[in-house]
C-alpha positions in Angstrom: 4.3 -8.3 12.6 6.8 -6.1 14.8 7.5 -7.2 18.2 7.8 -4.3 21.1 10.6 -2.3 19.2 11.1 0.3 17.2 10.2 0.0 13.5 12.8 -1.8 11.2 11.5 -1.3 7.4 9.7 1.2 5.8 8.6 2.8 2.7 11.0 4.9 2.0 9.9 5.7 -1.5 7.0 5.3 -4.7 6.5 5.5 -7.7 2.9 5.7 -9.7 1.8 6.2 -13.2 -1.0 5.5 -14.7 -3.2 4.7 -12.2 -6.6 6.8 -11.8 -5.2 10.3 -11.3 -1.7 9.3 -10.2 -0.3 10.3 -14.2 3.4 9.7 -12.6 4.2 10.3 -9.0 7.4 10.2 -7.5 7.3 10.6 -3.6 9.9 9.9 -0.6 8.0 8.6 2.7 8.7 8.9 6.5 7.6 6.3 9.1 5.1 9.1 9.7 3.7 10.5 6.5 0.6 12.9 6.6 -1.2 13.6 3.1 -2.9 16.6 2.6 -4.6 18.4 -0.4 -8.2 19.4 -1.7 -10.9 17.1 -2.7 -10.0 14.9 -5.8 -6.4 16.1 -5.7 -5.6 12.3 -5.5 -5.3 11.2 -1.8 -7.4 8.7 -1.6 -6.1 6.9 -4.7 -2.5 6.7 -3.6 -3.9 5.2 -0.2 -5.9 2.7 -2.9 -2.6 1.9 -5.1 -1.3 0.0 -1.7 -4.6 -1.8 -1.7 -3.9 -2.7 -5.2 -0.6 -3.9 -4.7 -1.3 -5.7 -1.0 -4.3 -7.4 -2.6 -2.4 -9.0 -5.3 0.7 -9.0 -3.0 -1.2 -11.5 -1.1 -2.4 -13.9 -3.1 -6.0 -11.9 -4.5 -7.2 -12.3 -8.0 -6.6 -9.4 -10.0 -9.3 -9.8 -11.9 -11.6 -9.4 -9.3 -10.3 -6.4 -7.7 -10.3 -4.3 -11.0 -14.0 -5.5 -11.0 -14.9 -4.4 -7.3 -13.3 -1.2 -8.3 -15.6 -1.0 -11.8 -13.4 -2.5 -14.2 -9.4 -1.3 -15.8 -11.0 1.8 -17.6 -11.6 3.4 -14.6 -8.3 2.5 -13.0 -6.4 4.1 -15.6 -5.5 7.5 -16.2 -8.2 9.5 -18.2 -8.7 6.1 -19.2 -7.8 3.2 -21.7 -8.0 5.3 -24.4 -5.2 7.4 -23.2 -3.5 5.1 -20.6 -2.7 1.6 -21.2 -0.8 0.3 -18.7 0.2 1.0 -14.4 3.3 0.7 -13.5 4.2 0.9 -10.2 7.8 1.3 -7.9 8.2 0.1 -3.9 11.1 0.7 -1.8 11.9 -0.4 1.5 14.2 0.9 3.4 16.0 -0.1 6.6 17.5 2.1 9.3 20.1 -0.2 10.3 21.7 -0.6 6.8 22.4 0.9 3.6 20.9 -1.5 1.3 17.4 -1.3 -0.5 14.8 -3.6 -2.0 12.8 -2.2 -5.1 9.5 -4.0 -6.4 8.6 -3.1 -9.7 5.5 -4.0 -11.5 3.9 -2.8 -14.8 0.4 -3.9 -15.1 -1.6 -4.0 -18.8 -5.0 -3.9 -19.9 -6.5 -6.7 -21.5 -10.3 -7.9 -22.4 -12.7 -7.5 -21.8 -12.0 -4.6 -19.6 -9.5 -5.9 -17.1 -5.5 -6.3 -16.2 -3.1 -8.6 -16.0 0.3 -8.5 -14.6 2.8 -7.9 -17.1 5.9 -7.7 -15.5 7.9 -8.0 -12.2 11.5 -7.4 -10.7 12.7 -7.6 -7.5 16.3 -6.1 -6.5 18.5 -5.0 -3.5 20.6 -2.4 -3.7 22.9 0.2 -2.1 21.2 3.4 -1.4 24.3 5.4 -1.9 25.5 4.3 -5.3 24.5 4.9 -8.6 21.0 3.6 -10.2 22.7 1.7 -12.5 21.3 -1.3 -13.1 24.5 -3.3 -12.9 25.0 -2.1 -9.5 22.3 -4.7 -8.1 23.2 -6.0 -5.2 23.6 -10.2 -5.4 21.0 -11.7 -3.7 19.2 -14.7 -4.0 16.1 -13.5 -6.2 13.8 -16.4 -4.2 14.5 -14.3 -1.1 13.5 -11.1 -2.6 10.5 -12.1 -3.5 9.6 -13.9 -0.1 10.8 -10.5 1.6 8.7 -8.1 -0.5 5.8 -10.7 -0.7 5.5 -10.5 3.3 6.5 -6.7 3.8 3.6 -6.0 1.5 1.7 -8.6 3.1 2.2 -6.5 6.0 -0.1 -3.4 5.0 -3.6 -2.7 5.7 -5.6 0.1 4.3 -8.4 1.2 7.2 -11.3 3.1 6.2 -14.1 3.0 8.8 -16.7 5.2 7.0 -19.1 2.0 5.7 -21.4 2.0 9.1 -24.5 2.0 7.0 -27.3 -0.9 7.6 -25.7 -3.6 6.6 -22.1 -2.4 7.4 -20.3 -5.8 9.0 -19.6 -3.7 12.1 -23.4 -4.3 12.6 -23.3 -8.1 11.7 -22.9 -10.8 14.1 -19.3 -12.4 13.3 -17.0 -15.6 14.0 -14.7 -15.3 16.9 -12.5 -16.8 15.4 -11.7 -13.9 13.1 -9.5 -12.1 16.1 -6.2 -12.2 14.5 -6.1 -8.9 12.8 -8.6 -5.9 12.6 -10.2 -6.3 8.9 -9.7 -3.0 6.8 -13.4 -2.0 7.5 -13.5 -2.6 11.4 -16.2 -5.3 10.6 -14.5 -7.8 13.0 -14.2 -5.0 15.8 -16.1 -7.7 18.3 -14.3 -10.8 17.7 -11.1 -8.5 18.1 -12.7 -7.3 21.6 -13.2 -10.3 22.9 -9.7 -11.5 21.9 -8.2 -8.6 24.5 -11.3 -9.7 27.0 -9.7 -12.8 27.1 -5.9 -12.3 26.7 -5.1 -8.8 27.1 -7.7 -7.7 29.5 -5.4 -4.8 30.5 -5.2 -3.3 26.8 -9.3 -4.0 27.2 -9.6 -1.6 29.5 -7.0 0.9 28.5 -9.3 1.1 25.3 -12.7 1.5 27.2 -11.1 4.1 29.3 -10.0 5.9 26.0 -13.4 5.8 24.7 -15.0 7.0 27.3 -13.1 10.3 27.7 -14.4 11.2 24.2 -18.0 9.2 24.5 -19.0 10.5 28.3 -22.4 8.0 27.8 -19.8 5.1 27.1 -19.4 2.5 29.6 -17.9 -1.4 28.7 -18.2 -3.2 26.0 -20.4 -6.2 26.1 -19.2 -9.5 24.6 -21.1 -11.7 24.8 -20.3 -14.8 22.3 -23.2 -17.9 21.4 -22.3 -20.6 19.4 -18.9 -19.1 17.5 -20.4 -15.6 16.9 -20.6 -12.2 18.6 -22.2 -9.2 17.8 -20.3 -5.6 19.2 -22.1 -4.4 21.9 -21.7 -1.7 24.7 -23.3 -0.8 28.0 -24.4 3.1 28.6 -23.6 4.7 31.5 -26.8 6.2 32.6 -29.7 3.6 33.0 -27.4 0.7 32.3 -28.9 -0.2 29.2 -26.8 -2.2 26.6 -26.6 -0.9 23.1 -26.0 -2.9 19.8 -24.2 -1.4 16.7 -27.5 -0.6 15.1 -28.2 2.2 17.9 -25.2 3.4 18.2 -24.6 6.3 16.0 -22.0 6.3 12.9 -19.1 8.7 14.3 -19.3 6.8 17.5 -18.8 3.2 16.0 -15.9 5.0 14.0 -14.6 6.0 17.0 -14.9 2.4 18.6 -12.9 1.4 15.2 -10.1 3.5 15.3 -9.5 3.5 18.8 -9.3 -0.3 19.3 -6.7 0.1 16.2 -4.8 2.1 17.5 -4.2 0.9 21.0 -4.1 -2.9 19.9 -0.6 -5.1 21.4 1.9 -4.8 18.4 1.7 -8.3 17.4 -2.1 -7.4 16.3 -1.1 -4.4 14.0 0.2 -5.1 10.3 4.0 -3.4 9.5 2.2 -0.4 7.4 -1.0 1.2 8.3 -2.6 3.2 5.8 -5.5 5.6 7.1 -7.5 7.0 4.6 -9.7 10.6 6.6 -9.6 8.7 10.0 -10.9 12.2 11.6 -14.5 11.6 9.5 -17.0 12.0 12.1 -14.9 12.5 14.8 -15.2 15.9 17.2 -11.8 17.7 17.1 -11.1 16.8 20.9 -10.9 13.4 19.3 -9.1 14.4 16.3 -6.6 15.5 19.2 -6.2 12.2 20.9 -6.3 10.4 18.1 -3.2 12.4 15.9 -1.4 11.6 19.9 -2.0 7.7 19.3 -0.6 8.1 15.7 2.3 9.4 16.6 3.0 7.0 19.4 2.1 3.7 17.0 4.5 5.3 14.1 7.2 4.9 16.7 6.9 1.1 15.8 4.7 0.8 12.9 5.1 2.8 9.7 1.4 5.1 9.7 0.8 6.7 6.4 -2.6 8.8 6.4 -4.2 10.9 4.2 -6.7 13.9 5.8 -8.5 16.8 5.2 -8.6 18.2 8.7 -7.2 21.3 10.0 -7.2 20.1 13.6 -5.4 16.6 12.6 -2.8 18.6 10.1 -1.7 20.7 13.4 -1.0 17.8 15.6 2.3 16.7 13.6 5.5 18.1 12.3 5.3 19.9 9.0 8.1 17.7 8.0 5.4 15.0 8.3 3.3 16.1 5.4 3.2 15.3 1.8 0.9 17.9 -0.2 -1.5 16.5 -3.3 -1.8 19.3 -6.1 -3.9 18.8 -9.1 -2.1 19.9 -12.5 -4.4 19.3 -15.3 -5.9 16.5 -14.0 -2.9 14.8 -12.7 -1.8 14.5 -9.0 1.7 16.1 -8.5 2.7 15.2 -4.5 5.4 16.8 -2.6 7.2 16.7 0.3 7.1 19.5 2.9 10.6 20.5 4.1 10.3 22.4 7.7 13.7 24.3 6.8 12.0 26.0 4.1 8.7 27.5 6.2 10.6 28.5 9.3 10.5 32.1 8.7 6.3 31.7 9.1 6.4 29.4 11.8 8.7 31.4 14.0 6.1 34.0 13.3 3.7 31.9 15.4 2.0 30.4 12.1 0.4 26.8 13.0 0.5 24.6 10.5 -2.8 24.8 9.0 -2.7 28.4 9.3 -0.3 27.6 6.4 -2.3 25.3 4.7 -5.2 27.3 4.7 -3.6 30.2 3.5 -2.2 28.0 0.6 1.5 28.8 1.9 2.0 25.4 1.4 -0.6 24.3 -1.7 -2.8 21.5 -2.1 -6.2 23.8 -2.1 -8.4 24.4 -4.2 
């Protein structure tokens, strides 16, 4: 967790292969990295590679994530029969120092249908000398891994799109479970009633940001019985309370990614991955929320992948990294302002050159 100050560590860079689409990608990151590209270009699988390596990172069975996901075949490029293994390449960088630390990890398949963990290394090294491997840094290896182990432990892949019936937005849940915001916004209440409690302020400023997008928005009502509480709001006109299950999907979205991203900084993980947080959402809101992004990135690393013009023009082309399918591989690349300057002095916006395919990553 970061306290109020700026952002240490990042990730500076990755490397994929082998894993679903992501044949080998090599890719620098900012503390503010945007991905953009066409349907299936490979988006969301680079945002699910971190919950891959976070998931095992933490302490989860492998095992039972390839299941959840439908087994190693369909983790692996074009599949077993053509891809064997994922191997994978982490770097964190700091801005206060020159040195590095690299996680690598291979990963094979095994049966029936599964993967195990072949191989790990952790190293620190100097980002301006050589690769060579004999240019390792020295550095006790047991601190490397605790230092990877909680940076990775450190980021949280959102995705607020489950709000069908039995999404656990809808569900009444522990209060307990008010540390962190779970990866589906299921434990939006509990986390509610945390702020009620201790950050009444923050409460507020979040009920007040709602409301300018959501006019019929009031308060929320918590309301907790016996260790559980179910997320509830009032409406403005008649002053009837609504529960989850009457409150429509772009709206609990909303509620989600809101409460995200105006939570204290000792409630937000080090790396936030967002995978289309503009689903749903009407582009006044896309406005405010790219405004938040920026303003969290400050401190917390924000990595988000999107498919909105109205999001893509709120940030720096510098920002974005572009997804382009080459036969049926991802290739990503980073944008360098310098290079489109001519079109943007011409009063191009971004998305302008998006859409136009100036900058690839359509169709």
């Amino acid at each position: 967790m970061k306290s109020e100050a700026e952002v240490q560590r990042y990730l500076s860079h990755i490397e994929v292969s082998g894993f679903r689409n992501l044949k080998d990608v090599k890719v620098d990151l900012s503390p503010l990295t945007v991905l953009i590209g066409a349907n299936g270009a490979g988006k969301s699988n680079f945002i699910r590679f971190f919950d891959l390596i976070t998931w095992v990172k933490r302490g989860g069975d492998l095992g039972e994530w390839v299941i959840r996901e439908g087994g190693a075949d369909d983790q692996l490029f074009m599949g077993a029969r053509v891809s064997n293994e994922i191997r994978g390449s982490v770097t964190i960088a700091a801005y206060d120092s020159d040195e590095i630390c690299i996680y690598d990890f291979g990963m094979h398949v095994a049966s029936p249908d599964t993967l195990y963990i072949q191989n790990e290394r952790y190293r620190l090294k100097n980002s301006k000398r050589t690769s060579d491997p004999e240019d390792d840094l020295p550095y006790p290896e047991k601190h490397e891994v605790l230092f990877v182990s909680n940076f990775l432990d450190g980021c949280r892949v959102y995705q607020f799109h489950d709000t069908s019936k039995h999404a656990a937005i809808k569900k009444l849940q522990d209060t307990s479970n008010n540390i962190l915001l779970n990866s589906d916004g299921g434990n939006l209440a509990p986390i509610l009633l945390n702020l009620s409690e201790n950050e009444p302020k923050r409460l507020k400023l979040i009920e007040k940001q709602i409301s300018r997008l959501l006019p019929t928005f009031d308060r929320f009502v918590l309301e907790p019985q016996h260790g559980k509480v179910m997320l509830r709001w009032r409406h403005k006109q008649g002053d009837k309370v609504m529960g989850a299950h009457l409150t429509s999907d772009g709206s609990l979205r909303l509620f989600s990614l809101i409460t995200l991203l105006n939570l204290p900084s000792d409630m937000l993980p080090d790396v936030i991955l967002l995978d289309e947080p503009e689903l749903g959402l009407h582009p006044s809101a896309i406005t405010l929320v790219a405004a938040m992004i920026e303003r969290v990135a400050e401190r917390h690393q924000i990595i988000l992948a999107t498919q909105s013009p109205f999001m893509v023009n709120c940030f720096e082309l510098d920002n974005l990294v572009v997804a382009d399918q080459e036969g049926g591989a991802t290739r990503l690349r980073k944008l360098n302002k310098e290079q489109y300057q001519d079109w943007l002095d011409d009063d191009f916006s971004v998305s302008e050159l998006w859409l136009s395919n100036v900058l690839g990553g359509q169709p």
